[in-house]
Every structure is written in C-alpha cells, then in structure tokens.
C-alpha positions as a Python dict, from the first residue, in 0.01 Angstrom:
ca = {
    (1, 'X'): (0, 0, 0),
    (2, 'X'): (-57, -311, 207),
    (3, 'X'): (-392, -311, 497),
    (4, 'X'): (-322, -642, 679),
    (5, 'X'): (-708, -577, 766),
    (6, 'X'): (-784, -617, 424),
    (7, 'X'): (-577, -950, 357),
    (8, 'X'): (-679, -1116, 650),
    (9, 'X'): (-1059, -1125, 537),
    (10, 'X'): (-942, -1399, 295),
    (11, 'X'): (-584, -1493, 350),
    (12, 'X'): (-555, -1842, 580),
    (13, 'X'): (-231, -1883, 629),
    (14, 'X'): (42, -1720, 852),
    (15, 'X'): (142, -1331, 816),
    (16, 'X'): (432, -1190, 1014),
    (17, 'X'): (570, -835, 1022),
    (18, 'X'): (952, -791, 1027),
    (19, 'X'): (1029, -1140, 931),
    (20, 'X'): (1415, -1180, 960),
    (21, 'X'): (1506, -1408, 626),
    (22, 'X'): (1801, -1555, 758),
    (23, 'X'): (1542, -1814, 887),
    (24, 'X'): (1452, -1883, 524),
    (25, 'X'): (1714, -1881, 342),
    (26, 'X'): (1950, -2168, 264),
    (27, 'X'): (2291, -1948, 363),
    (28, 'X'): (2107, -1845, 692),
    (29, 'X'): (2166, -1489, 588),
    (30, 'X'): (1902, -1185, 512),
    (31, 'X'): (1749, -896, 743),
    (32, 'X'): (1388, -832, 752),
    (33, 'X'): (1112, -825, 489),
    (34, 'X'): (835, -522, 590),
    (35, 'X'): (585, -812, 541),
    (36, 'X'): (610, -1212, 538),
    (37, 'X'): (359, -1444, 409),
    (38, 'X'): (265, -1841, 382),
    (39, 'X'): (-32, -1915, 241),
    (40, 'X'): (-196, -2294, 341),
    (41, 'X'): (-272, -2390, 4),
    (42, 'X'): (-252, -2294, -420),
    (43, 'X'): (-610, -2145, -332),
    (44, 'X'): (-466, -1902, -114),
    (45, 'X'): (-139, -1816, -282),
    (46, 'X'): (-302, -1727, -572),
    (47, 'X'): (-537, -1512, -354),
    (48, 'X'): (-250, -1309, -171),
    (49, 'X'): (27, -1278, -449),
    (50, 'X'): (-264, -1118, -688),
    (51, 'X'): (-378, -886, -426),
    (52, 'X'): (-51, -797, -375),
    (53, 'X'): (40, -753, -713),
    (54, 'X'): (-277, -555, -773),
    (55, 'X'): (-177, -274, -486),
    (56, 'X'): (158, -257, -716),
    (57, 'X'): (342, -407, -363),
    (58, 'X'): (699, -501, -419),
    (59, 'X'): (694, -895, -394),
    (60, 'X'): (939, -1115, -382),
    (61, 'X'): (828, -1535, -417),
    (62, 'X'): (1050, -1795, -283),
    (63, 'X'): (1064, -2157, -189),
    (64, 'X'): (1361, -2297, 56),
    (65, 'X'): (1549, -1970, -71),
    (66, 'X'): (1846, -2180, -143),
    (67, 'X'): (1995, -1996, -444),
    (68, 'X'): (1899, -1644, -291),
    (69, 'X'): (2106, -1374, -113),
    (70, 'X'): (1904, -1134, 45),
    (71, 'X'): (2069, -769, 147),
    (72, 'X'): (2158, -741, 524),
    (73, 'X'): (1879, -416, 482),
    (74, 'X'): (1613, -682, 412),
    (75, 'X'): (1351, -663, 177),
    (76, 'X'): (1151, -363, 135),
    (77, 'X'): (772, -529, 57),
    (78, 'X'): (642, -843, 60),
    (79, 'X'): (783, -1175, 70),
    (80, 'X'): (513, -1496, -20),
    (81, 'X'): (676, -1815, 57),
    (82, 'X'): (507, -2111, -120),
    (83, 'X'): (764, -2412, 6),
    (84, 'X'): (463, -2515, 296),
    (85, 'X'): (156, -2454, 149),
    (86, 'X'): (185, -2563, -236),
    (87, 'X'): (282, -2930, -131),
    (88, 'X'): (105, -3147, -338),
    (89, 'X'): (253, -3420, -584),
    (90, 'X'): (73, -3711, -819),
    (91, 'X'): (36, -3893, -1103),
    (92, 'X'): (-214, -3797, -1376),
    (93, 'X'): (-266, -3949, -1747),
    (94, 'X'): (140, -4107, -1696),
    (95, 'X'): (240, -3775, -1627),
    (96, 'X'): (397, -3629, -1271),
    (97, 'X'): (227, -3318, -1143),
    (98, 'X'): (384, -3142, -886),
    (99, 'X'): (337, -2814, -678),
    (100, 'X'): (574, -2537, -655),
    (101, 'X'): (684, -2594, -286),
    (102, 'X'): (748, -2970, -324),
    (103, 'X'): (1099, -3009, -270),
    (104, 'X'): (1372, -3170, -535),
    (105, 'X'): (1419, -3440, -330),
    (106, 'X'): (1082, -3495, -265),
    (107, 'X'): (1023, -3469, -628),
    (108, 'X'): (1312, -3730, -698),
    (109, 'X'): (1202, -3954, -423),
    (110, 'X'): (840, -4001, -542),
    (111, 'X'): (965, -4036, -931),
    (112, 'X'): (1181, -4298, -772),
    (113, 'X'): (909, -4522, -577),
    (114, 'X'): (670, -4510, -903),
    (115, 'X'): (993, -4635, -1104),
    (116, 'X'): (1001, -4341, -1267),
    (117, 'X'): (1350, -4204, -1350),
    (118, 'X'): (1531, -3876, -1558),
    (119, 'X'): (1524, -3663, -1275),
    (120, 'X'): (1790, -3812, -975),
    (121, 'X'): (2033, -3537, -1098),
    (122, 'X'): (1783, -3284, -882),
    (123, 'X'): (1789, -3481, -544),
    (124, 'X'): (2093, -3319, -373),
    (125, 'X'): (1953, -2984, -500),
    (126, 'X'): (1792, -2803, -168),
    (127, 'X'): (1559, -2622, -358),
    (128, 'X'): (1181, -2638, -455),
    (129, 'X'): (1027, -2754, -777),
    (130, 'X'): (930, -2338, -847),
    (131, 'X'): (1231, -2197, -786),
    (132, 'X'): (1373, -2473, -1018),
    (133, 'X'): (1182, -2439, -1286),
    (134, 'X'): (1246, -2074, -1265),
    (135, 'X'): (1611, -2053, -1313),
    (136, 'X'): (1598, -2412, -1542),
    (137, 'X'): (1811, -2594, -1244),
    (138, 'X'): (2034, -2894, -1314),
    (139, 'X'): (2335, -3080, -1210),
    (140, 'X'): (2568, -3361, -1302),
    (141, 'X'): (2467, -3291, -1700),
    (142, 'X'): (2087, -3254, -1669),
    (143, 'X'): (1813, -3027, -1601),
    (144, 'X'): (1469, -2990, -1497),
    (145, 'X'): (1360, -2903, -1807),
    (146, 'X'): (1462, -3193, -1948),
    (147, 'X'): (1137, -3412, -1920),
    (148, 'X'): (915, -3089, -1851),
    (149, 'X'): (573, -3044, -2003),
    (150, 'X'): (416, -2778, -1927),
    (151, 'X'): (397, -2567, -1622),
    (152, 'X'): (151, -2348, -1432),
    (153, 'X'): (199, -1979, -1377),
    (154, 'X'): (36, -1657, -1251),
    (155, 'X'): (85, -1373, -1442),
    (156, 'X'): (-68, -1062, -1320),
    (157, 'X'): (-371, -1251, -1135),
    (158, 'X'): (-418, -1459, -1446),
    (159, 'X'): (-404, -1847, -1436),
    (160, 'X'): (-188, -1923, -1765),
    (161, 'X'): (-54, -2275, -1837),
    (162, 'X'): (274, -2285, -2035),
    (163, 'X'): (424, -2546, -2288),
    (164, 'X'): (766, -2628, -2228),
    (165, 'X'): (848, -2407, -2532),
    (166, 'X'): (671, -2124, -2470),
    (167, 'X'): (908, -2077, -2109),
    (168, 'X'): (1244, -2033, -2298),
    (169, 'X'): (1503, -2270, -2132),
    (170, 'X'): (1811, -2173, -2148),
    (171, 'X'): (2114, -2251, -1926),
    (172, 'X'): (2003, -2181, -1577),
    (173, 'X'): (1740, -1961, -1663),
    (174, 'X'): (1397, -1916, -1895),
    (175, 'X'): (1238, -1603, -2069),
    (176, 'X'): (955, -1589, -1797),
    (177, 'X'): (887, -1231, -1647),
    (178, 'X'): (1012, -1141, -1356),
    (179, 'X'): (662, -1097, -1201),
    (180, 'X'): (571, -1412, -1316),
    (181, 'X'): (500, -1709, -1061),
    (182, 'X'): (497, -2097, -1105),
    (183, 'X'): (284, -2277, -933),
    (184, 'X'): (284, -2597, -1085),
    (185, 'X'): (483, -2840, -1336),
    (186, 'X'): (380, -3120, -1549),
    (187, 'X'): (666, -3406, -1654),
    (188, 'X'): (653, -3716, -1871),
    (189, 'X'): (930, -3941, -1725),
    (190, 'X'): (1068, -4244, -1885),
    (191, 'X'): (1017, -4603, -1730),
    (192, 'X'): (1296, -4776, -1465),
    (193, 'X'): (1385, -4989, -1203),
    (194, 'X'): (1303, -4795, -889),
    (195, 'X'): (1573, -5011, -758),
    (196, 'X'): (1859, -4870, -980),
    (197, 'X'): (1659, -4539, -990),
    (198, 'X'): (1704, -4517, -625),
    (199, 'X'): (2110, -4664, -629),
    (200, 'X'): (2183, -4365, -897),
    (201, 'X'): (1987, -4086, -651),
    (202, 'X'): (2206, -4236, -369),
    (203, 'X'): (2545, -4262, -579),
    (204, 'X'): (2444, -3920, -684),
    (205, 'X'): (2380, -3748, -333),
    (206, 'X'): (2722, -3915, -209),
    (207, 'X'): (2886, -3757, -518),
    (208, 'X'): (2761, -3415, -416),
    (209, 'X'): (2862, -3467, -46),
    (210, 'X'): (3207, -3548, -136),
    (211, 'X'): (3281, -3255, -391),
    (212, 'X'): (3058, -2972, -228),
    (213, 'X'): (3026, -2804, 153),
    (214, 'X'): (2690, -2931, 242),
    (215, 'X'): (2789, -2932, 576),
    (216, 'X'): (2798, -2543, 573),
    (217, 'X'): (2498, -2288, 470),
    (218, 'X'): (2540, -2186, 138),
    (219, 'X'): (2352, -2033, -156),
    (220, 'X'): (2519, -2305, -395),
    (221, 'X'): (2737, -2195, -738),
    (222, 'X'): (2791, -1846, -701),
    (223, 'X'): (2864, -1822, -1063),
    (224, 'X'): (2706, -2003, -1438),
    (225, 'X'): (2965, -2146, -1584),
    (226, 'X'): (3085, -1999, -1903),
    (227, 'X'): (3113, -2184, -2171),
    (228, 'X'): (3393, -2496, -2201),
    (229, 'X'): (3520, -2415, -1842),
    (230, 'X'): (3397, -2467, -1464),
    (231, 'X'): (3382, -2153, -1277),
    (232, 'X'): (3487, -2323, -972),
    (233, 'X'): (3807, -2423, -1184),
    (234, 'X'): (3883, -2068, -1280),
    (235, 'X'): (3855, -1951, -891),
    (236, 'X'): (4054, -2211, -788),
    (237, 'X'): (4358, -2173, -1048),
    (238, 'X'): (4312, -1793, -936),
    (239, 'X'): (4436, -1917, -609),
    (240, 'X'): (4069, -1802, -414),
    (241, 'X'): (4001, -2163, -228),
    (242, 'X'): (3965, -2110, 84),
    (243, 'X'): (4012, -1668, 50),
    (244, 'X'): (3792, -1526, 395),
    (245, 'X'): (3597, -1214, 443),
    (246, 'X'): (3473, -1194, 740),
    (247, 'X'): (3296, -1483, 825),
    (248, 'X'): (3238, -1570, 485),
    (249, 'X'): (3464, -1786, 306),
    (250, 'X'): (3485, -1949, -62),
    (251, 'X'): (3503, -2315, -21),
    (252, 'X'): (3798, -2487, 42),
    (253, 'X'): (3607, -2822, -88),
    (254, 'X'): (3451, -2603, -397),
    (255, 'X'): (3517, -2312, -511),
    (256, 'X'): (3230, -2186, -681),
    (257, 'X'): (3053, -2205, -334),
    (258, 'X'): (3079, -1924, -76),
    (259, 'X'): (3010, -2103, 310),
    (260, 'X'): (2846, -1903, 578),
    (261, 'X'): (3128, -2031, 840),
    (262, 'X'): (2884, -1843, 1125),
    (263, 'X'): (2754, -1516, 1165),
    (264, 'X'): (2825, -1403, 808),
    (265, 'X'): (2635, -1091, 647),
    (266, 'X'): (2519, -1015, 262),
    (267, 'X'): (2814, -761, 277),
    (268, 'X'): (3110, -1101, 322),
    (269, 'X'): (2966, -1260, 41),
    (270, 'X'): (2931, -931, -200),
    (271, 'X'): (3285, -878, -130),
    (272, 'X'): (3414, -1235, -207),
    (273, 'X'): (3204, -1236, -512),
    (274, 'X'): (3353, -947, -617),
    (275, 'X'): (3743, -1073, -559),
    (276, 'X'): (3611, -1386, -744),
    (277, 'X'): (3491, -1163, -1053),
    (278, 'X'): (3724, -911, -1078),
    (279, 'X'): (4037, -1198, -989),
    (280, 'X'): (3922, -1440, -1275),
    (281, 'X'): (3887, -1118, -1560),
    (282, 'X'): (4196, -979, -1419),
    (283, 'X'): (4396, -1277, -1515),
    (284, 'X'): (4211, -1511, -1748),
    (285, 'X'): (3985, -1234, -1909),
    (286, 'X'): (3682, -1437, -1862),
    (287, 'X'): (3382, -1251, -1707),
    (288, 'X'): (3154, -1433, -1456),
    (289, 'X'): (2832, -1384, -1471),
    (290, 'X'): (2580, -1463, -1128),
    (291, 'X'): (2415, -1755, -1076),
    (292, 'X'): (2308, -1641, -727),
    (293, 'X'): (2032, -1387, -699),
    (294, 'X'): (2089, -1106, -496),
    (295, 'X'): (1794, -932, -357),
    (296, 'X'): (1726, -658, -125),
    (297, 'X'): (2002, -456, -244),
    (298, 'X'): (1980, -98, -379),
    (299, 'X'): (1887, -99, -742),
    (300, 'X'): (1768, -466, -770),
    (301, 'X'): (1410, -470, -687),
    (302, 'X'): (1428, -830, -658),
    (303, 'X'): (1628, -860, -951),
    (304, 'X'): (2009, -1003, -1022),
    (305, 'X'): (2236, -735, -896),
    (306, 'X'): (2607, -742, -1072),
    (307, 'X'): (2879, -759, -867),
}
C-alpha cells in the first residue's frame, strides 16, 4: 500500500496521481498509472523504487518508454521514470560511465566527441541507456553489450554491481530479474576519429530514416527476429504492409513496425500483432516471438504478454 505522506518526507522529485502514459511513451499510447514518479537524481531513485518495492507495490521502471505498450486500462501501481533524473555521463579510468536515463543518442554523441567509437549503431535508437541494457538493444549488426563492462543494478534495495557475464546477454534480452533495475553502465570503447565516428552515426541515422517510419509514433520491431530471417520480411511476403486496424497500421515503409497513424489504442496494435503472428505461422510455420513489451494488460504484471 502506497501513503504519498510517507514518500514525500524523502522523495524530491515530481509525483502525480493518474498519470496518462501516452505522454511517455514513444507510440503516444497508454491510460493511466494509479501513481507516477520522477525522481531528481540516482539518490532519490534508489530511495523511492526500494520503498516501493518494500510495500510489495506493483512497479513498473521505464526510460523514454520507446519499446513499451502499455494497456489502454493503464497500469495498476507505480510507474518510476528514471529518463530525467539519472542523467549523468563521464569518463573514468578510459572507461564511459553512464546513467540509466541518458539517452542512446546522447550516449553515442558524447562517445563520438571523445573519439570514442563501437557504439553509433545505438544513435537512431529512441531509447535510454537502462532500458537498453535491459533488453541487450542493437541495430545494424551490433549491440550494447558489445563493449559493456559492468553495470549497476538494484535488486531488492540492494546496490549490486554486475560483470558483463554475470547479466546473461542474449539476443535482445539478459537473465536479469524482472524486479531488477539498472542504474548505471560501465563501457571500454575502442579509439577513433571522432570525425569518421561522427560521418558513420550520421550515415547511420539517415539509413534508419530511409528504411523505418520515424516520422510516426511507434514502439519499434514488434517482433525478434528468428533465426536466418527478418521478421519484417516474413510480414511483408505475408502481404501485411500497410494492413489497418483502426488507427493503427503496420508500416508501409517497414513492416516489423506498427505506426500510431493518430488516436490509436493498445487494443489496434494487439490486434495487428496478432494478424502478424497468427498470418506468418499460418503460412510459413514460423512463430514470432515479441520484441515489444506489453504491459498493463491482464495477466502480465509488467511482464511480456503473448499475443
């Protein structure tokens, strides 16, 4: 049980009641969470998510909430959102340290300036270094793991740090618990030019522009790809590009993207996903598995829901 009294004796940063999370989510879809938090600093994150934790409250982290969809019901418990307050990035002993709600291109752009480089795959990623690490994101052949050292986490109020090993990478996702949070991540980065650095970021960025709907909010690929084959290739030779549902549509530019065209609920996108799954087993007997993770929806508890 939550007592705002209680929190607000040593939380600093903003609380709000009812928070609709289509404001903070990339798609620009999700109804209310019962409560909404953002603490100012690590100091306080760490303060409300193990209080929180502590009172058994059902909590849900996030960062820019780009690879979320949350149920048109909302979230039932707390939501701590750790993109403004954990913001800090720098260089210690040759190593990058960076905070869990530094954003990828953020994260790129500084690598870039201290001629840094192994990361410019990340910069057209809208997501935050946390959520990142969490689900092991990558494009264009790498990941984030890649040149990872160790990160931070807190695991049932406890400050542990992690070895790249002991997390588990595996494609687009890690063995960490579900109640686990990160709040930091170490990297060792090889040397560059920042000049070429910065040309590949850019090169990089316009390659993402031209093959994905970034124009449009979306939750980016819907679906992992399984193994030897795009998902986006099996949806498309399934005939789906472009297939509506309401005002949700999959891409016509991609079609391992589902666009929020204006207006569009959780319910659309559930029911495209769904054509896309069942579709792509029907006639290539290939299963898709989620990339996306649905939360808010009965049964998930802020876990992946299958579709």
């Amino acid at each position: 049980m939550i007592n705002i009294d209680d929190i607000v004796k040593f939380f600093r940063g903003t609380i709000a009641l009812s928070e609709p999370l289509s404001n903070h989510t990339y798609i620009c879809i999700g109804g209310p969470a019962d409560y909404y938090f953002e603490p100012v600093d690590r100091e306080d994150a760490v303060a409300v998510i193990t209080y929180l934790q502590r009172q058994d409250v059902q909590l849900t982290v996030i960062g820019r909430g780009s690879n979320l969809l949350v149920s048109d019901d909302g979230i039932r418990g707390a939501i701590v959102n750790l993109e403004r307050g954990l913001k800090s990035i720098h260089i210690e002993r040759a190593q990058v340290h960076a905070e869990a709600g530094i954003t990828l291109l953020r994260f790129v752009e500084f690598c870039a300036q201290k001629g840094l480089r192994g990361v410019e795959m990340l910069a057209g990623i809208p997501g935050t270094i946390g959520g990142a690490v969490a689900m092991n994101a990558g494009a264009f052949g790498g990941e984030i793991s890649d040149h990872l050292i160790d990160i931070e986490i807190l695991r049932n109020g406890f400050l542990l740090v992690l070895k790249k090993e002991q997390v588990g990478f595996g494609y687009r996702k890690t063995q960490l618990h579900p109640s686990d949070v990160v709040l930091s991540a170490s990297f060792q980065l090889p040397s560059g030019d920042p000049e070429e650095i910065i040309k590949l970021r850019n090169e990089l960025i316009l390659k993402r522009n031209r093959t994905q709907p970034t124009n449009l909010p979306n939750s980016g690929s819907m679906f992992k790809n399984p193994s030897g084959i795009f998902a986006a290739k099996l949806i498309e030779d399934a005939g789906l590009k472009g297939t509506r549902w309401g005002n949700a549509q999959i891409s016509e530019k991609h079609a391992n993207f589902i666009v929020n065209l204006g207006g569009a609920t959780a319910n659309d996108i559930v029911h495209l996903l769904s054509i896309a799954k069942n579709t792509v087993h029907d006639l290539f007997g290939v299963t898709l598995e989620l990339e996306v993770k649905l939360v808010g929806f009965p049964g998930t508890n802020g876990k992946e829901r299958s579709v």
